[in-house]
C-alpha distance (Angstrom), angle and dihedral (degrees) to the residues before:
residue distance angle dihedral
X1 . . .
X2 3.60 . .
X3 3.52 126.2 .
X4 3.98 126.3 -86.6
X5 4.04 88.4 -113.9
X6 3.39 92.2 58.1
X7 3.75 100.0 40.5
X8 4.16 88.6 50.9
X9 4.14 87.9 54.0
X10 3.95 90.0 44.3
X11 4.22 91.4 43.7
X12 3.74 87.6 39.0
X13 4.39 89.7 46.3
X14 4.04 81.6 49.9
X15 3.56 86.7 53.1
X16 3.62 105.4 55.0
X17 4.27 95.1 36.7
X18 3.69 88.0 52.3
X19 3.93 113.7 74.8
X20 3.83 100.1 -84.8
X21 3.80 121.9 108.2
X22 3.61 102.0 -133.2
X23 4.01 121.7 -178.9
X24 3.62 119.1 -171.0
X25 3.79 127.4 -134.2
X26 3.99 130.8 -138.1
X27 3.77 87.9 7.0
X28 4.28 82.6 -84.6
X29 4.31 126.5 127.6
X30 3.92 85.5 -133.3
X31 3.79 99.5 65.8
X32 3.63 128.6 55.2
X33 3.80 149.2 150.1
X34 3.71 117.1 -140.2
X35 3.87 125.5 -161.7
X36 4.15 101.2 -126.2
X37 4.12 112.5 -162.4
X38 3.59 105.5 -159.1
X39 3.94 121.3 -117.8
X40 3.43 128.6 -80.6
X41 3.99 117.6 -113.8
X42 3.66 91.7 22.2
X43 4.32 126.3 92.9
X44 3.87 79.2 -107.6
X45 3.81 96.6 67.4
X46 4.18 106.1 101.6
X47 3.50 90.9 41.4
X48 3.70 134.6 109.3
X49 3.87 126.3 -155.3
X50 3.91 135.2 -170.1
X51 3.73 106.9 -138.2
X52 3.40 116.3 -153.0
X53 3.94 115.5 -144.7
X54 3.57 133.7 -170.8
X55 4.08 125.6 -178.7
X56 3.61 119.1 -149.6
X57 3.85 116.5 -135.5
X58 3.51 81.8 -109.1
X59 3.55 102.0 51.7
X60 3.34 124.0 174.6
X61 3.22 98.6 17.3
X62 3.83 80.0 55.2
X63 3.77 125.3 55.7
X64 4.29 115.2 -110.2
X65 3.50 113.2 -123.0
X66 3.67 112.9 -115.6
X67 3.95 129.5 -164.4
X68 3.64 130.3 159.6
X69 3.84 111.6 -124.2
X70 3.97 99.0 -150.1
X71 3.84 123.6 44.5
X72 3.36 131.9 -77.7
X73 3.72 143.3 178.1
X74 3.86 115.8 -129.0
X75 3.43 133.3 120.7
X76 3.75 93.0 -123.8
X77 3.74 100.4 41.1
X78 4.26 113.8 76.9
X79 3.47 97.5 -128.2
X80 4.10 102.4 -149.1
X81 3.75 85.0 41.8
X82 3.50 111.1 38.2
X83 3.81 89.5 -139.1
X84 3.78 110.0 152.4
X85 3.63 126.2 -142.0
X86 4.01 111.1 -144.7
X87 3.96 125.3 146.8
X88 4.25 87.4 -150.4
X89 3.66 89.1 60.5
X90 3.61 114.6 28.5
X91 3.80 94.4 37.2
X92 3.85 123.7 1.7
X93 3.81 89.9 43.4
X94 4.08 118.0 153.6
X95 3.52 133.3 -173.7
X96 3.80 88.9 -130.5
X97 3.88 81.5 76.5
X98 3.81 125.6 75.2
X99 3.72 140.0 166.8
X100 3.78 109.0 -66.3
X101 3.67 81.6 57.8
X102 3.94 89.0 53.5
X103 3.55 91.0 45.6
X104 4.13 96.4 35.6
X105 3.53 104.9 39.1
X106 3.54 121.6 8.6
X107 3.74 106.3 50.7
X108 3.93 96.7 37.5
X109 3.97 85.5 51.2
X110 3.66 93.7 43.0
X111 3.97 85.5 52.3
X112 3.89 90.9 36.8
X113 4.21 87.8 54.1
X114 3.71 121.1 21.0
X115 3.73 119.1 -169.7
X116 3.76 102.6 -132.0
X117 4.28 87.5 -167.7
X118 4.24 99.1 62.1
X119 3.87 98.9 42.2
X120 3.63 143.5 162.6
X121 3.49 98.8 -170.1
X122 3.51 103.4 48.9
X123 3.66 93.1 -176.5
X124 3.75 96.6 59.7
X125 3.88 87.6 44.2
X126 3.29 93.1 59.8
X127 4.09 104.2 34.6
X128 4.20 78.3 55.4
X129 3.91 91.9 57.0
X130 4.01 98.1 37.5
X131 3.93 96.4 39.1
X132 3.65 119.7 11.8
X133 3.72 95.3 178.4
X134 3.75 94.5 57.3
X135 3.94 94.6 41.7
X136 3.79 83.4 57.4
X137 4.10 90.7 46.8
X138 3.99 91.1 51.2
X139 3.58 90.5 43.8
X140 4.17 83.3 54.3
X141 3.94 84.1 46.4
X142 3.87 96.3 47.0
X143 4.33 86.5 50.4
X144 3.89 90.8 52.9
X145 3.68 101.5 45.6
X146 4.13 98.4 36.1
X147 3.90 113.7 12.0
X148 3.76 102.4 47.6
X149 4.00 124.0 101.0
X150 4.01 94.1 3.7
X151 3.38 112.5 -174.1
X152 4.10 141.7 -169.5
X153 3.85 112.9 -123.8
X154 3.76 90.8 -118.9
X155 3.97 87.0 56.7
X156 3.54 87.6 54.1
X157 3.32 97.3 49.6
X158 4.07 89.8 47.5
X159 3.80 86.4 63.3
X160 3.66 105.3 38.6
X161 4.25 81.9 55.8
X162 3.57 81.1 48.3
X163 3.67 93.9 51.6
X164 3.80 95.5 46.1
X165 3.97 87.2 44.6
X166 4.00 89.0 63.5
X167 3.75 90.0 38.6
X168 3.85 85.9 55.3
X169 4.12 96.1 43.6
X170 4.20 89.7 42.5
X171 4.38 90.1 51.2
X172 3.69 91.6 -113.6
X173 3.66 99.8 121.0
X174 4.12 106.0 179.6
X175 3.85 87.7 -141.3
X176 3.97 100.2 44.4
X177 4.01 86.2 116.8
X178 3.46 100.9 147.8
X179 3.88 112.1 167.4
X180 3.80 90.6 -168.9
X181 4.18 92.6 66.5
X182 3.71 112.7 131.3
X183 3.73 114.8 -130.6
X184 3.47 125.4 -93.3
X185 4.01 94.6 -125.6
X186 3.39 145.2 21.0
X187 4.31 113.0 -91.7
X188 3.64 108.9 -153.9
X189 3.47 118.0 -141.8
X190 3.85 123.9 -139.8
């Protein structure tokens, strides 16, 4: 049996080969952010989430801890938290379970088949029960206005360099703020 270091680098190794964007946080194996694509056939599929994930010490004998960094509507996901509500990883967690499976099968089937009667967002839990239709529209709404064009810091900072770059190569440097410019014309004075 190895030890639970070297099954978090091997799960985490998994993780980042397979087709998931992962970005890790404070340099660390034990925190990450994961780039989620919602599931296909469901009013999640278009959108894109960044998972939060924390090992324990432990880990995997002890569940991660998994949050979703932007909003999103689901019965079992707290939706100013990002807290997720999931029996296979907050109680009936087993290290014969890693991250792919996370990432693979548990969150798209949690998103694929709420359960309305243990939620976090009450709201949603109920909206899905009374009117199915317009739980699935304000799931559409949520993916628009908070799970589209999700991006990693670093890309971020990638394109604002970018942006500056072009700024630079047109001449309009964003700090060219010279108070000493002369005008372009003449004023004339009454």
């Amino acid at each position: 049996m190895s030890s639970p270091s070297k099954r978090r680098e091997m799960d985490l190794m998994k993780l980042m080969m397979s087709d998931h964007e992962v970005q890790m946080v404070k340099d660390n194996m034990s925190e990450f952010n994961v780039k989620f694509n919602g599931p296909k056939d469901t009013p999640y599929e278009g959108g894109t989430w960044k998972v939060h994930v924390e090992l324990p010490v432990n880990y995997p004998y002890k569940s991660p801890s998994i949050g979703f960094v932007n909003r999103m509507y689901h019965p079992n996901v707290d939706e100013m938290s990002g807290s997720v509500c999931l029996d296979v990883i907050n109680q009936s967690w087993s290290p014969m379970f890693d991250l792919i499976n996370v990432f693979e099968v548990f969150l798209p089937q949690l998103l694929t088949y709420p359960n309305p009667t243990d939620p976090l967002n009450g709201e949603a839990a109920a909206l899905m029960i009374r009117d199915p239709e317009k739980y699935a529209s304000k799931i559409k709404e949520y993916v628009q206005m908070y799970a589209t064009d999700i991006r990693f810091e670093d890309e971020e900072e990638e394109e604002e360099e970018e942006e500056d770059d072009d700024k630079e190569d047109s001449g309009m440097d964003s700090n060219d703020n010279d108070d000493d410019d002369e005008p372009a014309g003449k004023m004339d004075e009454d």
